[in-house]
N, C-alpha and C positions, 0 to 999 in steps of 0.2 A: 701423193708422195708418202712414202711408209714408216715409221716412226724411226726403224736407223738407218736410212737417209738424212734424215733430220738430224738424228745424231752422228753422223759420219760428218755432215756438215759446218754443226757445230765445233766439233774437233780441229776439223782443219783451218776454224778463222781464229781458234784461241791458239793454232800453234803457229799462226801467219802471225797475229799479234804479238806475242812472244819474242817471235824472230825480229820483228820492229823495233820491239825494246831494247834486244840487246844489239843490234846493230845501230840504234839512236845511242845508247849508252857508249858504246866501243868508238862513235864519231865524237862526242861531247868528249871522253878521256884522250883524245889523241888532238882536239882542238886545244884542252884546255892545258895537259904537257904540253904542247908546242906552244902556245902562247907562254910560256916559263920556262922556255929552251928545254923544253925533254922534262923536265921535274914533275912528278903527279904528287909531290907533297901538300899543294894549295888544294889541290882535289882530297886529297884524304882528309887536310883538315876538315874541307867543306862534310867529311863523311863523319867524321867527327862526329862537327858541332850537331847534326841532325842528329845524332845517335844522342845526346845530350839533350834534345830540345821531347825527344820520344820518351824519353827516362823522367824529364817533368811531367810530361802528360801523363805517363803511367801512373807517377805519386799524386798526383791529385786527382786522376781516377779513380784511387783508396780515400781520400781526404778531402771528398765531399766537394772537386772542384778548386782547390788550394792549393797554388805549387808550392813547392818547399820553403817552410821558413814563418808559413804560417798554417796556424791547426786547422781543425774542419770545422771550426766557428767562426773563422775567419780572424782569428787574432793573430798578431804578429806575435812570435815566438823567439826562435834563434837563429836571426838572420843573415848570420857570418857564411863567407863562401863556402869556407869549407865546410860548417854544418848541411850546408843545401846539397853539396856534395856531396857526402854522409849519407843522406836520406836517398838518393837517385841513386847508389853508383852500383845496388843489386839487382837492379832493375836491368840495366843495358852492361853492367860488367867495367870492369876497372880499365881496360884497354884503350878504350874513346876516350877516356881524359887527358890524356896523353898526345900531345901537336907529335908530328912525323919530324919535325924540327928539332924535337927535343926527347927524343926517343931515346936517348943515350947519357939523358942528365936527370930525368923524372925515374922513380918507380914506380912498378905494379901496386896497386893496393890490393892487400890480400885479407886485413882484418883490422879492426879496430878505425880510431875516428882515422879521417880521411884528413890530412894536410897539404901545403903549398907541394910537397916533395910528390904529390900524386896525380896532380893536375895542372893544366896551360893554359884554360879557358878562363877571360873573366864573365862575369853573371851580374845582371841586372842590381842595383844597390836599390835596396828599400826604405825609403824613409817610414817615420811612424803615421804620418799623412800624405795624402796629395797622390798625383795620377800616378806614378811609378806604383804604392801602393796598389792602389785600385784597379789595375789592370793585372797583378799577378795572380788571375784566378782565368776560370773557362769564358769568362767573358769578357775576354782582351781584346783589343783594337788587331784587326791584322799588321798593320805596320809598326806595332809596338817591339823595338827590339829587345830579345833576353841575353842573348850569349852572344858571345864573341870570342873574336882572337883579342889578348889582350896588346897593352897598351908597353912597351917596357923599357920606353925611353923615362926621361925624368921631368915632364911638364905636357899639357895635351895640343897641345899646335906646334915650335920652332924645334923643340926637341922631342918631337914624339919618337917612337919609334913601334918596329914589329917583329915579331922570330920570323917573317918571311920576309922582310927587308932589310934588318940588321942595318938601317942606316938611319942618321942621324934626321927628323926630319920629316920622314916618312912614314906612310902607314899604311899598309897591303894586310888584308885576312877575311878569314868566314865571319857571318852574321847570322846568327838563329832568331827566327822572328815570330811571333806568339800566334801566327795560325800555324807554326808545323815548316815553313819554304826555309831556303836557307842559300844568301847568297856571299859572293866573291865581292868587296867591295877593294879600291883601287885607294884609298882613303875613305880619314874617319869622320868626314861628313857625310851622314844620311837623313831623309824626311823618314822622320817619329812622329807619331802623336798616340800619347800616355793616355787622355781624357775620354771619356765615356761620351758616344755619339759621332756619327760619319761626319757632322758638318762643323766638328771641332774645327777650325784650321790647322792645316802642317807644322809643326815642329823644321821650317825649312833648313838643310844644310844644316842638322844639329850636332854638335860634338857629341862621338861616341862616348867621350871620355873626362867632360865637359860639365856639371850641373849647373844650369843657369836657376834653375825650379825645380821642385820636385815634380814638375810636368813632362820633363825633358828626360832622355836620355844619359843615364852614370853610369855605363862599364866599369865594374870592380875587379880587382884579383884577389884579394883578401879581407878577411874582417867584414864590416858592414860601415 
Protein backbone atom coordinates (compact mmCIF):
# COMPACT_ATOMS: atom_id res chain seq x y z
CA UNK A 1 0.00 0.00 0.00
CA UNK A 2 1.60 3.64 -0.88
CA UNK A 3 2.19 6.15 1.53
CA UNK A 4 -1.24 8.36 0.31
CA UNK A 5 -3.33 5.61 0.64
CA UNK A 6 -2.37 5.58 3.94
CA UNK A 7 -3.00 8.95 4.09
CA UNK A 8 -6.21 9.21 2.30
CA UNK A 9 -7.12 6.73 4.87
CA UNK A 10 -6.25 8.18 7.66
CA UNK A 11 -8.42 11.26 6.60
CA UNK A 12 -11.36 9.69 6.20
CA UNK A 13 -11.50 7.78 9.78
CA UNK A 14 -10.61 11.41 11.47
CA UNK A 15 -13.60 12.88 9.31
CA UNK A 16 -15.92 9.71 10.18
CA UNK A 17 -14.81 10.39 13.90
CA UNK A 18 -15.77 13.94 13.79
CA UNK A 19 -18.95 13.27 12.32
CA UNK A 20 -19.63 10.85 15.52
CA UNK A 21 -18.88 13.61 17.59
CA UNK A 22 -20.97 15.90 16.45
CA UNK A 23 -23.97 13.90 15.70
CA UNK A 24 -23.23 12.20 19.69
CA UNK A 25 -23.26 15.92 20.57
CA UNK A 26 -26.57 17.12 18.52
CA UNK A 27 -28.25 13.62 20.30
CA UNK A 28 -27.00 14.46 23.97
CA UNK A 29 -28.43 18.48 23.27
CA UNK A 30 -31.71 17.43 22.06
CA UNK A 31 -31.98 14.54 25.03
CA UNK A 32 -31.00 16.91 27.42
CA UNK A 33 -33.56 20.04 26.11
CA UNK A 34 -36.19 17.59 26.14
CA UNK A 35 -35.65 16.32 29.33
CA UNK A 36 -36.28 20.26 30.61
CA UNK A 37 -39.22 20.76 28.07
CA UNK A 38 -37.17 22.27 25.19
CA UNK A 39 -34.73 24.52 27.51
CA UNK A 40 -30.90 24.03 26.68
CA UNK A 41 -30.14 26.54 29.68
CA UNK A 42 -29.09 23.23 32.14
CA UNK A 43 -26.83 22.33 29.20
CA UNK A 44 -25.06 25.65 28.88
CA UNK A 45 -24.65 25.90 32.53
CA UNK A 46 -23.26 22.50 32.35
CA UNK A 47 -20.91 24.36 29.44
CA UNK A 48 -20.32 26.82 31.82
CA UNK A 49 -19.14 25.34 34.80
CA UNK A 50 -16.53 23.19 32.45
CA UNK A 51 -15.29 26.28 31.06
CA UNK A 52 -14.57 27.31 34.93
CA UNK A 53 -13.11 24.13 35.95
CA UNK A 54 -10.48 24.62 32.59
CA UNK A 55 -9.67 28.27 33.85
CA UNK A 56 -8.51 26.51 37.23
CA UNK A 57 -6.52 24.16 35.56
CA UNK A 58 -4.92 26.79 33.39
CA UNK A 59 -3.95 28.91 36.78
CA UNK A 60 -2.25 26.45 38.39
CA UNK A 61 -0.62 25.26 35.40
CA UNK A 62 1.22 28.82 36.00
CA UNK A 63 1.29 28.30 39.85
CA UNK A 64 3.21 25.30 40.22
CA UNK A 65 -0.13 22.96 40.44
CA UNK A 66 -2.20 25.38 42.81
CA UNK A 67 -5.68 26.48 42.09
CA UNK A 68 -6.59 29.73 42.94
CA UNK A 69 -6.46 31.15 46.21
CA UNK A 70 -3.33 29.45 47.03
CA UNK A 71 0.53 30.52 45.79
CA UNK A 72 2.89 28.08 44.13
CA UNK A 73 4.33 27.18 47.58
CA UNK A 74 1.24 26.10 48.49
CA UNK A 75 0.22 28.56 51.01
CA UNK A 76 -3.35 29.66 51.36
CA UNK A 77 -3.52 33.19 50.37
CA UNK A 78 -6.92 35.16 49.38
CA UNK A 79 -9.44 32.71 49.28
CA UNK A 80 -12.66 34.57 48.88
CA UNK A 81 -14.86 33.69 45.60
CA UNK A 82 -14.44 36.29 44.16
CA UNK A 83 -10.70 36.69 44.53
CA UNK A 84 -10.35 32.97 42.79
CA UNK A 85 -12.49 34.47 40.18
CA UNK A 86 -10.24 37.36 39.68
CA UNK A 87 -7.36 35.07 39.14
CA UNK A 88 -9.34 32.59 36.26
CA UNK A 89 -11.49 34.87 34.61
CA UNK A 90 -8.51 35.87 31.67
CA UNK A 91 -7.99 32.69 31.20
CA UNK A 92 -11.56 31.38 29.82
CA UNK A 93 -13.22 35.08 29.56
CA UNK A 94 -15.88 36.79 31.47
CA UNK A 95 -18.84 35.04 29.61
CA UNK A 96 -18.84 31.51 31.46
CA UNK A 97 -19.38 33.10 34.77
CA UNK A 98 -22.48 33.96 34.01
CA UNK A 99 -25.64 30.95 34.53
CA UNK A 100 -28.14 31.43 31.09
CA UNK A 101 -30.56 31.92 34.15
CA UNK A 102 -29.33 34.85 35.00
CA UNK A 103 -27.98 36.41 31.83
CA UNK A 104 -30.12 39.52 32.31
CA UNK A 105 -29.32 40.20 36.11
CA UNK A 106 -25.28 39.66 36.19
CA UNK A 107 -22.71 41.70 34.22
CA UNK A 108 -19.82 41.13 31.87
CA UNK A 109 -16.78 41.68 33.70
CA UNK A 110 -14.56 43.85 31.77
CA UNK A 111 -11.82 45.08 34.32
CA UNK A 112 -10.86 45.36 37.70
CA UNK A 113 -11.50 42.91 40.88
CA UNK A 114 -14.21 40.59 39.76
CA UNK A 115 -17.54 40.78 42.22
CA UNK A 116 -21.02 38.86 43.13
CA UNK A 117 -22.47 41.21 40.19
CA UNK A 118 -20.19 38.97 37.62
CA UNK A 119 -20.60 35.57 38.58
CA UNK A 120 -23.41 32.44 39.48
CA UNK A 121 -21.13 29.83 40.37
CA UNK A 122 -20.37 28.85 43.88
CA UNK A 123 -16.55 27.25 44.34
CA UNK A 124 -15.17 24.93 46.68
CA UNK A 125 -14.79 26.83 50.46
CA UNK A 126 -11.19 26.31 51.83
CA UNK A 127 -10.56 26.00 55.15
CA UNK A 128 -6.87 26.65 56.66
CA UNK A 129 -6.64 22.66 57.18
CA UNK A 130 -8.13 19.51 56.49
CA UNK A 131 -9.05 17.63 53.01
CA UNK A 132 -11.05 20.54 51.11
CA UNK A 133 -7.50 22.17 51.55
CA UNK A 134 -5.54 19.47 50.36
CA UNK A 135 -7.17 18.45 47.33
CA UNK A 136 -7.16 22.00 45.77
CA UNK A 137 -3.93 21.29 43.85
CA UNK A 138 -3.18 18.64 40.70
CA UNK A 139 -3.35 15.99 43.02
CA UNK A 140 -7.11 15.89 43.82
CA UNK A 141 -9.26 13.07 44.22
CA UNK A 142 -11.52 12.58 40.93
CA UNK A 143 -14.63 12.68 42.75
CA UNK A 144 -13.68 15.87 44.73
CA UNK A 145 -16.26 18.43 43.81
CA UNK A 146 -15.05 22.36 42.96
CA UNK A 147 -17.87 24.24 41.21
CA UNK A 148 -21.17 24.31 41.05
CA UNK A 149 -24.55 25.77 40.58
CA UNK A 150 -25.01 27.51 43.74
CA UNK A 151 -27.21 27.21 46.39
CA UNK A 152 -29.81 30.41 46.84
CA UNK A 153 -32.56 29.36 48.98
CA UNK A 154 -31.82 30.25 52.73
CA UNK A 155 -30.69 27.01 54.58
CA UNK A 156 -29.11 23.60 52.67
CA UNK A 157 -31.93 20.83 52.85
CA UNK A 158 -36.01 22.22 53.69
CA UNK A 159 -35.33 25.52 51.96
CA UNK A 160 -32.63 25.01 49.63
CA UNK A 161 -33.12 26.20 46.55
CA UNK A 162 -31.58 26.77 42.53
CA UNK A 163 -31.72 29.31 39.54
CA UNK A 164 -32.87 26.14 37.56
CA UNK A 165 -35.63 25.28 40.02
CA UNK A 166 -36.58 28.51 41.64
CA UNK A 167 -38.45 26.54 44.07
CA UNK A 168 -38.55 26.31 47.55
CA UNK A 169 -36.97 22.93 48.53
CA UNK A 170 -35.21 21.89 45.70
CA UNK A 171 -32.02 21.70 43.99
CA UNK A 172 -31.20 21.06 40.14
CA UNK A 173 -27.62 22.27 38.60
CA UNK A 174 -24.06 21.55 37.10
CA UNK A 175 -21.15 20.22 39.22
CA UNK A 176 -17.39 20.73 38.22
CA UNK A 177 -15.35 17.96 39.64
CA UNK A 178 -11.39 18.08 39.97
CA UNK A 179 -10.50 15.62 37.30
CA UNK A 180 -11.87 18.10 34.45
CA UNK A 181 -15.96 15.79 34.04
CA UNK A 182 -18.71 17.92 34.81
CA UNK A 183 -22.20 16.67 35.72
CA UNK A 184 -26.27 17.53 35.89
CA UNK A 185 -27.09 16.51 39.37
CA UNK A 186 -31.10 16.37 40.18
CA UNK A 187 -30.04 17.41 43.89
CA UNK A 188 -27.48 18.47 46.35
CA UNK A 189 -26.59 15.15 47.55
CA UNK A 190 -23.43 13.84 45.88
CA UNK A 191 -20.55 10.89 46.93
CA UNK A 192 -17.27 13.29 47.64
CA UNK A 193 -14.27 12.33 49.02
CA UNK A 194 -11.70 15.31 49.97
CA UNK A 195 -8.89 12.97 51.39
CA UNK A 196 -5.84 11.76 49.82
CA UNK A 197 -5.95 7.95 48.75
CA UNK A 198 -8.55 5.56 46.55
CA UNK A 199 -9.48 3.59 49.75
CA UNK A 200 -10.45 6.63 51.73
CA UNK A 201 -14.21 5.75 52.07
CA UNK A 202 -17.11 7.88 50.33
CA UNK A 203 -18.27 11.10 51.60
CA UNK A 204 -21.85 9.16 50.88
CA UNK A 205 -24.81 11.43 49.89
CA UNK A 206 -22.91 14.59 50.92
CA UNK A 207 -24.39 18.03 51.07
CA UNK A 208 -23.13 20.22 48.48
CA UNK A 209 -23.70 22.91 50.68
CA UNK A 210 -23.41 21.29 54.04
CA UNK A 211 -19.76 21.20 56.14
CA UNK A 212 -19.97 18.44 58.40
CA UNK A 213 -15.62 18.56 58.29
CA UNK A 214 -13.53 20.07 56.57
CA UNK A 215 -13.34 16.63 54.66
CA UNK A 216 -16.62 17.15 53.18
CA UNK A 217 -17.95 19.13 50.55
CA UNK A 218 -18.83 23.42 51.08
CA UNK A 219 -20.18 25.03 48.08
CA UNK A 220 -19.68 28.72 48.53
CA UNK A 221 -20.95 31.82 46.70
CA UNK A 222 -19.10 34.41 48.45
CA UNK A 223 -16.18 35.34 50.76
CA UNK A 224 -14.52 32.27 52.18
Amino acid sequence: MSNSAVRQFTVIEIIGAVIVVLVFGLLLLSAISHGHGGDSRPLRDLVNVKQINIGIFAYATDNNGYRPGIDSDGNLIDPDVENRYSLIVDYIGSDYLISPYESKKKNLWTSGPVTRDHYSYAMLQLPESGGRLSQWNDQADAIAAWVSGRNTGTDADTQINSLQTNKPGEWHGPVGWADGHVTQEEDQYVDTRYTVGSNTPLNKDDNLFEAVSEDDAYMIYTGN
